[in-house]
KEKE-3310 file (N, C-alpha, C; in steps of 0.2 Angstrom, whole numbers, plus 5000, padded with zeros to 4 digits):
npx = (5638:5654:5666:5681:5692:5708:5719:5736:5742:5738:5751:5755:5744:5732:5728:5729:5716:5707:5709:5703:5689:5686:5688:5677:5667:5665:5663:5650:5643:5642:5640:5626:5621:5632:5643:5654:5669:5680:5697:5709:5726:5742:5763:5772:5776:5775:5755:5755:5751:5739:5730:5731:5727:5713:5707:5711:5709:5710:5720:5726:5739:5747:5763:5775:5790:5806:5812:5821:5827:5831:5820:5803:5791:5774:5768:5761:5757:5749:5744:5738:5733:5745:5754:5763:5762:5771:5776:5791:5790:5783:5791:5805:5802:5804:5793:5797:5810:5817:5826:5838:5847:5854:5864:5866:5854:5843:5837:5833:5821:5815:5816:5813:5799:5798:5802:5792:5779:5785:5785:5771:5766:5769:5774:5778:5785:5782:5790:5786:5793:5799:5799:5806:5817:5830:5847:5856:5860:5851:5857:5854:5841:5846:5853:5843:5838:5850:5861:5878:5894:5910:5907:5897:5879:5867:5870:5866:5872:5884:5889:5896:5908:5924:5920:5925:5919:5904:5894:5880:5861:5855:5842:5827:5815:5803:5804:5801:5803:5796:5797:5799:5810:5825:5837:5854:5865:5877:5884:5884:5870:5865:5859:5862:5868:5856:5844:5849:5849:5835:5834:5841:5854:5872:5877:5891:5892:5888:5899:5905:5894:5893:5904:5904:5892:5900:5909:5902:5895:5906:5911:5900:5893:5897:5893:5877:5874:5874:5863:5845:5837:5841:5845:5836:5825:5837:5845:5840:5832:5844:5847:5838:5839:5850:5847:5841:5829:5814:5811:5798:5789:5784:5770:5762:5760:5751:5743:5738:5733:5722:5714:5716:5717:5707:5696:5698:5695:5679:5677:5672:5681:5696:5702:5716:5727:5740:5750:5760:5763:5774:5788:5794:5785:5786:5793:5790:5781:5761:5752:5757:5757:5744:5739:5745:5737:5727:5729:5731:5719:5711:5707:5699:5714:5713:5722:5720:5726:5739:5747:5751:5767:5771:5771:5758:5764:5776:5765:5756:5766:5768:5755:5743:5728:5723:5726:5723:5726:5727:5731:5731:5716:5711:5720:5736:5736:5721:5722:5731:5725:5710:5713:5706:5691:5696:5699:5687:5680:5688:5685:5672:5675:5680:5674:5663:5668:5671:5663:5647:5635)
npy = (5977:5974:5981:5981:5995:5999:6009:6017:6030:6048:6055:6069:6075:6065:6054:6035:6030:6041:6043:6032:6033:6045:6040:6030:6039:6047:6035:6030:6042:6041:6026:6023:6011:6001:5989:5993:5989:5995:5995:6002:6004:6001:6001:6001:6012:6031:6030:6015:6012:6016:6013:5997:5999:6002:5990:5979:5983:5984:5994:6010:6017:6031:6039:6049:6052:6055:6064:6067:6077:6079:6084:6085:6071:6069:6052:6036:6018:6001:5993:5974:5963:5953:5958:5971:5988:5998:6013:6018:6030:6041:6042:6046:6051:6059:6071:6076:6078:6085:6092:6099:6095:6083:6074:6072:6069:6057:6041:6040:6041:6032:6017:6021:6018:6005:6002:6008:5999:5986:5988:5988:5977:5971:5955:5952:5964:5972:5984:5996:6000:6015:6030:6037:6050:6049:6044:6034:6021:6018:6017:6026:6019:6007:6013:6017:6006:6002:5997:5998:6008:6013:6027:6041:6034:6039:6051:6054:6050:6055:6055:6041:6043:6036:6026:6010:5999:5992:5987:5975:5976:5964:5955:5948:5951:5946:5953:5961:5967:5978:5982:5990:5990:5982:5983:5985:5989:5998:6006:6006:6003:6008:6013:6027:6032:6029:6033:6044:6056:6061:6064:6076:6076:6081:6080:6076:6072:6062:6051:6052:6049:6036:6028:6031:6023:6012:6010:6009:5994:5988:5988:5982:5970:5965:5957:5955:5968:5967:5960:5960:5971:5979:5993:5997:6013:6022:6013:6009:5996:5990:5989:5982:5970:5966:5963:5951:5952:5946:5948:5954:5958:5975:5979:5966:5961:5971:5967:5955:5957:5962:5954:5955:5947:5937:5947:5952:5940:5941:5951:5962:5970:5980:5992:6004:6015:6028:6042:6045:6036:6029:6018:6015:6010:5994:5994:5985:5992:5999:5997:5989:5978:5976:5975:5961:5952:5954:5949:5938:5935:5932:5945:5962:5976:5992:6007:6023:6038:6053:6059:6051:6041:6033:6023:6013:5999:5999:6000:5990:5979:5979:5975:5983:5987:5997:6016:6032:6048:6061:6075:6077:6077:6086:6095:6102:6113:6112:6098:6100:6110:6105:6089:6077:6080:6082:6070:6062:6064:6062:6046:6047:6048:6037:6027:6027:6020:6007:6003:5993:5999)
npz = (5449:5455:5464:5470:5479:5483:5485:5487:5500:5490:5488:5501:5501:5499:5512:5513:5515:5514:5498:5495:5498:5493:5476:5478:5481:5468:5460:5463:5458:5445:5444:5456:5458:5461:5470:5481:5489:5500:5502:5508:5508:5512:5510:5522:5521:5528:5533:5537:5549:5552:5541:5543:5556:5553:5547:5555:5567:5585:5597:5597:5603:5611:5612:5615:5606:5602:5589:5572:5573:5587:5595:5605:5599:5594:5593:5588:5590:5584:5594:5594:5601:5604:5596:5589:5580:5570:5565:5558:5550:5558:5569:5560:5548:5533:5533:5544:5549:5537:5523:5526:5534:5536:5538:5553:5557:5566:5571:5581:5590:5582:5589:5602:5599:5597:5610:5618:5613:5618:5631:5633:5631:5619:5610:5599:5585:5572:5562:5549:5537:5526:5518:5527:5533:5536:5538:5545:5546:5556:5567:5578:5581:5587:5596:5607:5609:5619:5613:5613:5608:5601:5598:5596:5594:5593:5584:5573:5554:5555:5569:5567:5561:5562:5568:5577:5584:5591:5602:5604:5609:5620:5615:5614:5610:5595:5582:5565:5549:5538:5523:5507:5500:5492:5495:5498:5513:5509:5495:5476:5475:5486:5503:5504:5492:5483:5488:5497:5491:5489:5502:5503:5505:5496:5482:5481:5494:5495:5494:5506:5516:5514:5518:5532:5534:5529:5539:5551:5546:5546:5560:5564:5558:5544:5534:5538:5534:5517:5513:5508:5508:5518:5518:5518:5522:5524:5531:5543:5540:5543:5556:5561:5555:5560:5574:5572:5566:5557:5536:5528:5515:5512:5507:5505:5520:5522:5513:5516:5530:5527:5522:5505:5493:5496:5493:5483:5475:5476:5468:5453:5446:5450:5457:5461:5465:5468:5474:5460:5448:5443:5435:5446:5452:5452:5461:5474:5478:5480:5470:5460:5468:5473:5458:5456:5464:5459:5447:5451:5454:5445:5438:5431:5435:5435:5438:5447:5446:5455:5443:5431:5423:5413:5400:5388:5387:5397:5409:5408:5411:5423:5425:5424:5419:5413:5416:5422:5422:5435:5435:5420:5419:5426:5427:5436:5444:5453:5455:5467:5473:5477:5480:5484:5480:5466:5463:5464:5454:5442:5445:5443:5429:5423:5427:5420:5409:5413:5422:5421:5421)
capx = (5645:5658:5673:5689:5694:5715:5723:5739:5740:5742:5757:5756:5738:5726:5729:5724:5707:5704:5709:5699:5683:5683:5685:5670:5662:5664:5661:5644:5640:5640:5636:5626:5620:5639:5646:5659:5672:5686:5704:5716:5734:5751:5767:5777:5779:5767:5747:5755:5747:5731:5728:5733:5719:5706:5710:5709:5705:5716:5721:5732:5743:5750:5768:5781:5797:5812:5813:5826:5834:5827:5812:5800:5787:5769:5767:5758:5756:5744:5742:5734:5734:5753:5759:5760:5763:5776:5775:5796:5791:5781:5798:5811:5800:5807:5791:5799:5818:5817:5831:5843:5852:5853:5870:5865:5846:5843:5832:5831:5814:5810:5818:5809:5794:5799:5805:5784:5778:5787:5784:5764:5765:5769:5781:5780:5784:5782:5791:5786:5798:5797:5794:5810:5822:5836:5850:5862:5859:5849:5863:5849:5838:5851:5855:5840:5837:5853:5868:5882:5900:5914:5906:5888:5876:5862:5872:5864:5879:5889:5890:5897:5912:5927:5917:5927:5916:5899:5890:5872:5858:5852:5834:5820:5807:5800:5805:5799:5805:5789:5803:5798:5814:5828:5844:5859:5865:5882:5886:5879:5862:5864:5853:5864:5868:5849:5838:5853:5846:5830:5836:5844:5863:5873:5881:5899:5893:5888:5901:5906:5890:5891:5909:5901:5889:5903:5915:5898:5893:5913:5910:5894:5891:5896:5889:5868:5872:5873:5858:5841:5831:5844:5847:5829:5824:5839:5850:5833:5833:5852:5848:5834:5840:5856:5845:5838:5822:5814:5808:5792:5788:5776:5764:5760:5758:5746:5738:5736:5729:5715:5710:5714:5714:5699:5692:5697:5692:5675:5677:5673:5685:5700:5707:5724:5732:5743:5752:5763:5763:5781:5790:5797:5780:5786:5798:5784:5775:5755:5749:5761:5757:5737:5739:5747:5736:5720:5731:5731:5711:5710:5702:5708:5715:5715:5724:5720:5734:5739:5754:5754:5772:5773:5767:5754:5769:5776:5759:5755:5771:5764:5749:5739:5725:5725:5730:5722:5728:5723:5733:5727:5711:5708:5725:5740:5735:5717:5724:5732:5721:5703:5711:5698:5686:5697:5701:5682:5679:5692:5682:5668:5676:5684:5666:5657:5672:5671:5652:5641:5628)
capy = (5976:5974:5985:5983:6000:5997:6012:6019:6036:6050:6057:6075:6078:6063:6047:6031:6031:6047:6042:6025:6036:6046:6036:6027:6044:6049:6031:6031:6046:6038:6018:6021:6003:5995:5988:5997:5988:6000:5991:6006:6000:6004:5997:6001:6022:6033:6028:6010:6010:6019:6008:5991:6000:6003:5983:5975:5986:5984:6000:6014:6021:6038:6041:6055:6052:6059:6068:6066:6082:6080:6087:6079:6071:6061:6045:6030:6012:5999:5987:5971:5957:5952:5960:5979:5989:6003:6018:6021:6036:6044:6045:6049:6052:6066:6076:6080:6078:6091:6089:6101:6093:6074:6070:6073:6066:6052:6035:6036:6038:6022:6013:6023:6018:6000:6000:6007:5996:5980:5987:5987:5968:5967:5950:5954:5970:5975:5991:5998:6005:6018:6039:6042:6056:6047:6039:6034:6015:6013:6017:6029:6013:6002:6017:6019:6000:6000:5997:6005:6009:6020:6034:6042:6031:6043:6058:6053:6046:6059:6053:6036:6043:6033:6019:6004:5993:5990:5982:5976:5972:5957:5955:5942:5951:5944:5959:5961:5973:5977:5985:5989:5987:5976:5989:5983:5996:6004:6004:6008:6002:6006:6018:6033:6032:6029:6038:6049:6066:6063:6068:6084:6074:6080:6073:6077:6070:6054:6046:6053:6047:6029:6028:6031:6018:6007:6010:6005:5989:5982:5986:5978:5965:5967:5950:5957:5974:5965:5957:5962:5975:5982:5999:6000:6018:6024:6008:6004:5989:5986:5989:5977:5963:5966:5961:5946:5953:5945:5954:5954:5964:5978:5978:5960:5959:5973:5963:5949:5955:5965:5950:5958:5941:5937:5951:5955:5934:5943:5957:5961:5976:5980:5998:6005:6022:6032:6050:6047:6031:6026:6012:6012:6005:5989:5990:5984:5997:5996:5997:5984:5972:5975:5973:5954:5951:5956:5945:5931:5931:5934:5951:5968:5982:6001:6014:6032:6043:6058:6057:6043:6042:6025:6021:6007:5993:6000:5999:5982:5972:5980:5973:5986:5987:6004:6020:6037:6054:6068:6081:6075:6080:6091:6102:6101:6117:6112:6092:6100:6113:6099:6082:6074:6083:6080:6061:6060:6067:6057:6041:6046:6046:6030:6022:6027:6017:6001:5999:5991:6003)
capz = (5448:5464:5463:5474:5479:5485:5482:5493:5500:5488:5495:5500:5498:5504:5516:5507:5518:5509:5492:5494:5501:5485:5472:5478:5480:5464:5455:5465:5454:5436:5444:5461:5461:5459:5476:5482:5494:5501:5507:5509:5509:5513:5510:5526:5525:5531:5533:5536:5557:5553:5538:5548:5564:5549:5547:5561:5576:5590:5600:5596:5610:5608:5615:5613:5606:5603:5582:5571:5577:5594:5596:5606:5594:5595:5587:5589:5588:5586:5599:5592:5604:5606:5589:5589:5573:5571:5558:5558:5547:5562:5571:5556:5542:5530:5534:5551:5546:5530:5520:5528:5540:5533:5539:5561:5557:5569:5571:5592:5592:5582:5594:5607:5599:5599:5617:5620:5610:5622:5637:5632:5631:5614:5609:5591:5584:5565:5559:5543:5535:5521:5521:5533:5531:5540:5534:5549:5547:5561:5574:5582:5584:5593:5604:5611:5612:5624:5611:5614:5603:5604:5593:5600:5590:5592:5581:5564:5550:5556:5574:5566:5560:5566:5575:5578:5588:5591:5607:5602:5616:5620:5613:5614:5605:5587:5576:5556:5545:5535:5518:5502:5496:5491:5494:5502:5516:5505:5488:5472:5477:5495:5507:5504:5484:5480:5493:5500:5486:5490:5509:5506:5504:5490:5478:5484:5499:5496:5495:5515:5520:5513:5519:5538:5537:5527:5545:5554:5545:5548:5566:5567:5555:5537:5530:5537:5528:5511:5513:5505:5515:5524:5515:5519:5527:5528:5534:5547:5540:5543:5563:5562:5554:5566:5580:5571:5563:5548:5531:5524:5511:5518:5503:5506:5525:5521:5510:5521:5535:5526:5515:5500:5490:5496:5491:5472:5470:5476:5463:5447:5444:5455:5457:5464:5466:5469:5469:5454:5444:5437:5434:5452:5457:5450:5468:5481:5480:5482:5463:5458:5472:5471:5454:5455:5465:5455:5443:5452:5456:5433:5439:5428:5439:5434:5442:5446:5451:5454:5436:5426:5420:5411:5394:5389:5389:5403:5413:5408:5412:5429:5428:5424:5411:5412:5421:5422:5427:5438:5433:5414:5418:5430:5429:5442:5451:5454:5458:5472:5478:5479:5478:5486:5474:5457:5462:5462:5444:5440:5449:5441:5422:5424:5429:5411:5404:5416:5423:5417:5421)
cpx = (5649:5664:5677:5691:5700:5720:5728:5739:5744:5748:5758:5750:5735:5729:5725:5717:5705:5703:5704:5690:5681:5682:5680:5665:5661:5662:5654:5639:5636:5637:5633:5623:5626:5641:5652:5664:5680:5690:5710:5721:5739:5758:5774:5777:5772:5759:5749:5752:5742:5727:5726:5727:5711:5704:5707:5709:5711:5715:5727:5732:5747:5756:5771:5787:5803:5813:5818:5831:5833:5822:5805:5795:5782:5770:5762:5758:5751:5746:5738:5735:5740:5757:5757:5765:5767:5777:5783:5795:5788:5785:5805:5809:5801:5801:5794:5807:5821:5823:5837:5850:5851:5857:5870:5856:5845:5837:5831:5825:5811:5811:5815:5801:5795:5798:5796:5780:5777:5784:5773:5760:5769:5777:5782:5780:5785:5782:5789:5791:5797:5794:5801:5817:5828:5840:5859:5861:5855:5852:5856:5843:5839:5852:5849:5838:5842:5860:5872:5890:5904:5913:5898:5882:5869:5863:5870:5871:5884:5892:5894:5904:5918:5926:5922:5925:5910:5897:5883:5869:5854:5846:5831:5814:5808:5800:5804:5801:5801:5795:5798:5803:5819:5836:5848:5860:5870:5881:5883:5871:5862:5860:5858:5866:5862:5845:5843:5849:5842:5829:5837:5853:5865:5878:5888:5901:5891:5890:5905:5903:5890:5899:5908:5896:5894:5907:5908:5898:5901:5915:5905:5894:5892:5891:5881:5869:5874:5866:5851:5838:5836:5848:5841:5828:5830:5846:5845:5833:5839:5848:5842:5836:5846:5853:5837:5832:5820:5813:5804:5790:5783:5768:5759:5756:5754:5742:5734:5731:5723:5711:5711:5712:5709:5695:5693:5696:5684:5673:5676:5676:5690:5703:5713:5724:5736:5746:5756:5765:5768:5782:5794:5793:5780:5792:5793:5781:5766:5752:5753:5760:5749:5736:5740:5741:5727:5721:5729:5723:5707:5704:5705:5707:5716:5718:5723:5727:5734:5743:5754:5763:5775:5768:5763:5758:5769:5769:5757:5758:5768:5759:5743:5736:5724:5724:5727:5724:5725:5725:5732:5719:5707:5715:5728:5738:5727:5718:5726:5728:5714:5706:5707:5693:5688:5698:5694:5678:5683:5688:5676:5668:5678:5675:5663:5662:5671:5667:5651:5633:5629)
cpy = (5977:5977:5987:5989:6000:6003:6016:6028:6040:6055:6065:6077:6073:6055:6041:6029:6035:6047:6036:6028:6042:6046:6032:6032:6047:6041:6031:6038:6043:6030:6021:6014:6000:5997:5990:5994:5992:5996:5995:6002:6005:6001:5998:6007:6024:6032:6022:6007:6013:6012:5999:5993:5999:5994:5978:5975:5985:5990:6003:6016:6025:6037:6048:6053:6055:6060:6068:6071:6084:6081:6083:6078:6065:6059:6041:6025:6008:5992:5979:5964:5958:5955:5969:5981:5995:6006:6021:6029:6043:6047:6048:6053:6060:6073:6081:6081:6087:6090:6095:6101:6082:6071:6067:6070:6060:6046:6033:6034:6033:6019:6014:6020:6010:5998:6002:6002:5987:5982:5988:5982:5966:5961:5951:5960:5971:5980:5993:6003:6009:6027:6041:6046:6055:6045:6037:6026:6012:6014:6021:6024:6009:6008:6015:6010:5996:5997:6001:6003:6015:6025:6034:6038:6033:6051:6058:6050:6050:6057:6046:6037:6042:6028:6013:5999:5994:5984:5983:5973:5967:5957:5949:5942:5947:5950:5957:5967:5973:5982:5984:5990:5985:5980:5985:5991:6001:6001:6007:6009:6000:6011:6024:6035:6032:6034:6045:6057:6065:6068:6074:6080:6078:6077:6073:6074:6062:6050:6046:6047:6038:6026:6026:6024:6014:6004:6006:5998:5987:5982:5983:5974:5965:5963:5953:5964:5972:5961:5962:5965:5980:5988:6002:6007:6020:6020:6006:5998:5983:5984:5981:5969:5961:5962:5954:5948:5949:5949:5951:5961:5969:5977:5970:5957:5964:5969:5955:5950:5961:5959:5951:5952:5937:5939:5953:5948:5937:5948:5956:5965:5978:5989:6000:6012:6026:6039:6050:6038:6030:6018:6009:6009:5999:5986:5990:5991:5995:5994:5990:5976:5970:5974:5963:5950:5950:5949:5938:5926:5931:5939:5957:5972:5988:6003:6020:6035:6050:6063:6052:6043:6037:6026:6015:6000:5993:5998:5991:5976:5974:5979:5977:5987:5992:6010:6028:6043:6060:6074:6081:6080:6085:6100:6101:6107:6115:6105:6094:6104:6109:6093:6077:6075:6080:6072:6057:6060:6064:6049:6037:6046:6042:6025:6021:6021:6009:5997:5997:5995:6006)
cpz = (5455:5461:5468:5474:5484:5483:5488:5493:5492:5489:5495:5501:5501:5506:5509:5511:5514:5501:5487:5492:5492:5480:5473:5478:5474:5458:5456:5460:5448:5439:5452:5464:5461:5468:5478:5488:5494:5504:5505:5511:5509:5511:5514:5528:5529:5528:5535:5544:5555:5545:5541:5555:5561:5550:5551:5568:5579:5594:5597:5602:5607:5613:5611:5613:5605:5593:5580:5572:5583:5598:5599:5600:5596:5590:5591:5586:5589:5590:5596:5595:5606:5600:5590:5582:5573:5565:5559:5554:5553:5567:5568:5551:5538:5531:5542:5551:5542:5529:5521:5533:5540:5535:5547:5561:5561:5569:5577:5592:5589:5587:5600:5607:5600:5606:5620:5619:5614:5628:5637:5634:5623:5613:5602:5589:5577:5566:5553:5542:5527:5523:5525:5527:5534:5538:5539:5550:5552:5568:5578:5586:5588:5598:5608:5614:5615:5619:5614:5609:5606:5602:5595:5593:5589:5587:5574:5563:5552:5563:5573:5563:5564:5570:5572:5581:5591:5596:5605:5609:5614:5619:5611:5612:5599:5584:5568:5556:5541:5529:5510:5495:5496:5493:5500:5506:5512:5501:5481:5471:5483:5496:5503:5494:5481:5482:5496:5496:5489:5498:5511:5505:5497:5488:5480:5490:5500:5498:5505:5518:5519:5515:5526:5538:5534:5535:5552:5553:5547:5555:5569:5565:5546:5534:5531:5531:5519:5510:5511:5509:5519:5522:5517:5524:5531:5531:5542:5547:5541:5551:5564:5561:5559:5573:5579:5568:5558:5543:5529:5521:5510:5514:5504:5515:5526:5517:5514:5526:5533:5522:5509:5493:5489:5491:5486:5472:5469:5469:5458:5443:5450:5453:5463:5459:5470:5468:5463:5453:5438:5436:5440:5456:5457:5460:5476:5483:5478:5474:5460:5462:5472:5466:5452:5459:5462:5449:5445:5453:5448:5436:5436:5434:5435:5437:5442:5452:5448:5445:5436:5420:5417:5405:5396:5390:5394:5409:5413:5410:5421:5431:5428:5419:5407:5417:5420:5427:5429:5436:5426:5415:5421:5431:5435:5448:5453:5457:5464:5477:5479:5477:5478:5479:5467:5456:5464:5455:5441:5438:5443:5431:5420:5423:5425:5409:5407:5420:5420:5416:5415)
residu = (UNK:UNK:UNK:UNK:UNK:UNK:UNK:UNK:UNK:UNK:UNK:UNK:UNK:UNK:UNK:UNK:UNK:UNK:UNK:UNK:UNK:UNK:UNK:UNK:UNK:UNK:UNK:UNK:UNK:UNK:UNK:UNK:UNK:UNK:UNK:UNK:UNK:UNK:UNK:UNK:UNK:UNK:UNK:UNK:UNK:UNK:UNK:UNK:UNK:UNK:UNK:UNK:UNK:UNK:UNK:UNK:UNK:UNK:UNK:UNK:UNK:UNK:UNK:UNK:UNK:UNK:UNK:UNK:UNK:UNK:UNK:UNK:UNK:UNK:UNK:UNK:UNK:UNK:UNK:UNK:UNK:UNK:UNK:UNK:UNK:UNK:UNK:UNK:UNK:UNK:UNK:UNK:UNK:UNK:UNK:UNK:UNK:UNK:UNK:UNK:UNK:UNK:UNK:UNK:UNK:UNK:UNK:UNK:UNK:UNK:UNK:UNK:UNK:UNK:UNK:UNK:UNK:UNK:UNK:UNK:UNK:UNK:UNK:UNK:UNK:UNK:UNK:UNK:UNK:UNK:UNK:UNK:UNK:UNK:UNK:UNK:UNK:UNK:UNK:UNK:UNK:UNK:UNK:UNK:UNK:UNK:UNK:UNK:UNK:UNK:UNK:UNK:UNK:UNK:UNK:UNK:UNK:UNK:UNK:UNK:UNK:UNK:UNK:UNK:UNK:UNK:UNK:UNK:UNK:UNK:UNK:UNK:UNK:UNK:UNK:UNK:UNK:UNK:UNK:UNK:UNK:UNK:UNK:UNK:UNK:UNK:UNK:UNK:UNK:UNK:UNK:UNK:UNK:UNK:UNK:UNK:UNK:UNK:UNK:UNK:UNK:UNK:UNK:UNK:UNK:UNK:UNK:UNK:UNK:UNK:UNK:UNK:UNK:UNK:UNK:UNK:UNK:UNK:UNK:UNK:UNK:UNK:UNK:UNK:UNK:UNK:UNK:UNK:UNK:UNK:UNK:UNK:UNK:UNK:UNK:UNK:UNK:UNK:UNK:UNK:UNK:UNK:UNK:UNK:UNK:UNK:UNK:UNK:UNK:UNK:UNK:UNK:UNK:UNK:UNK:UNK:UNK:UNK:UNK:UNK:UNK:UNK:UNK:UNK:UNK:UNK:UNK:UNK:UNK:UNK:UNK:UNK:UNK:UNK:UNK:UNK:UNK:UNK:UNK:UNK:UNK:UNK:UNK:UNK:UNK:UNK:UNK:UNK:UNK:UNK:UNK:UNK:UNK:UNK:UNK:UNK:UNK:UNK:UNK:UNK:UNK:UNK:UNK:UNK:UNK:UNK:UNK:UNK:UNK:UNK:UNK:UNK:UNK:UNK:UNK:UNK:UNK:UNK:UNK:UNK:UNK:UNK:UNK:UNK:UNK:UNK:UNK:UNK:UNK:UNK:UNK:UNK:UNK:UNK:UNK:UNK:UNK:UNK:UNK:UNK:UNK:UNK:UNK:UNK:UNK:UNK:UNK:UNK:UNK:UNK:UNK:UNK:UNK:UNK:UNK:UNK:UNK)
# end
């Protein structure tokens, strides 16, 4: 039997290298003859450069940029011919942000990483967006790529207040927003109204914060900030598409360049997971994308995850044939103290069900 093994990091606890690496080390248990192909995925946040190098080789280049409350910080990109790949969350991402200071949080260092990136060689630059702890539209971005305004455009959302005019710079690269969601930049289903809590924003603050980037986008471009993507990471996707980027939806353009189509036609069983299995995996997230696609090769797909938080409906409009949980059977304190180990025990009680051996 051949078994696609497609699952994104579980967040917190193991990379999707790791998560991929154990469910095959635990299915190996109950089937060691079933073929086992691993194709860790991402859908733009973080693992979306280390997945994309597993992939298709290239070079990483380490720099040091500038952290969202300044601090110098390493990153890396992957170099891959004339396309280089950028992890925005390795520059903004809420592990380095923390959610007490969400109004001053900055997005220079993407753009720092960008600006490495070009001077490389690269003429294409894919950003993955997804994971950041930022929420200043971007302005952080454009600064460092040579914008400038009447209000310091590197002060996070709070540096934005009052801005009445916006110079962009002249750019010649091929920029992608690699986005795994649809959010406008303000609004009800803008960056600060949806993602704002998870940041540390509160509620009282909101609507500040979404007033600042409103005073942004009428100095910059209102019409790009209603456009799909551009609430992304933050309002990242606003800056990006400001300077002409496309959007492709990250789960896809990781799908592409791993094969992944391919290779569940090749397969006789498809798995996917993740740290917590809701109904927002239905918004470009990995489980819901390697699903379709499982669909589309008439291959079923499982998932293992950390929480499964969806019923059988639920899971199935998702494309899922079925779903199993780690904290189900191994317990939340022991999930988190050996995930590796319980997301193989796991692995290996999934396999009686769906081997052949």
């Amino acid at each position: 039997m051949r078994v696609l093994v497609a699952p994104d990091k579980f967040a917190g606890t193991l990379t999707a290298v790791e998560a991929a690496e154990a469910i095959a080390a635990g299915w190996r248990r109950h089937a060691p003859d079933d073929e086992m192909d691993l194709a860790p995925m991402a859908d733009g946040g973080p693992g979306f450069v280390d997945v994309l190098h597993a992939a298709l080789g290239g070079e990483l280049l380490a720099v040091t940029v500038r952290g969202p409350h300044g601090d110098p910080t390493p990153a890396t990109f992957l170099l891959d011919g004339s396309t280089a790949y950028v992890e925005a969350a390795q520059a903004c991402g809420l592990h380095l942000s923390g959610t007490d200071r969400p109004e001053t949080a900055t997005t220079y260092g993407v753009g720092e990483l960008v600006l490495a990136a070009a001077d490389a060689g690269a003429t294409r630059i894919v950003v993955g967006l997804g994971g950041s702890g930022t929420n200043d539209g971007g302005a952080g971005l454009l600064a460092a790529l040579g914008a400038t305004a009447d209000r310091p455009l590197d002060g996070g959302a709070a540096g934005l207040e009052g801005i009445t005019h916006v110079e962009l710079p002249a750019y010649d690269l091929e920029l992608v927003a690699a986005s795994d969601v649809d959010n406008p930049l303000t609004g009800l289903f803008g960056a600060t109204k949806v993602f704002g809590p998870q940041k540390g924003v509160s509620e009282e603050r909101l609507p500040v914060l979404d007033g600042w980037l409103e005073g942004f986008a009428a100095a910059a471009d209102r019409r790009v900030s209603l456009e799909k993507g551009a609430g992304a990471a933050g309002g990242l996707g606003y800056a990006l598409l400001l300077l002409g980027a496309t959007r492709e939806p990250g789960i896809g353009l990781v799908a592409d360049a791993v094969g992944l189509a391919g290779r569940a036609r090749r397969a006789d069983l498809v798995i996917t997971g993740e740290g917590a299995f809701d109904f927002s995996s239905r918004s470009g997230k990995v489980p819901y994308g390697v699903a379709e696609i499982a669909a589309e090769a008439v291959r079923p797909c499982v998932a293992l995850a950390g929480q499964v938080l969806v019923g059988s409906r639920e899971m199935r409009a998702l494309g899922v044939e079925s779903a199993y949980s780690l904290v189900d059977l191994v317990g939340e304190q022991r999930a988190f103290a050996d995930p590796a180990g319980s997301l193989a025990d796991l692995a290996a009680r999934v396999a009686r069900t769906w081997s052949r051996e």
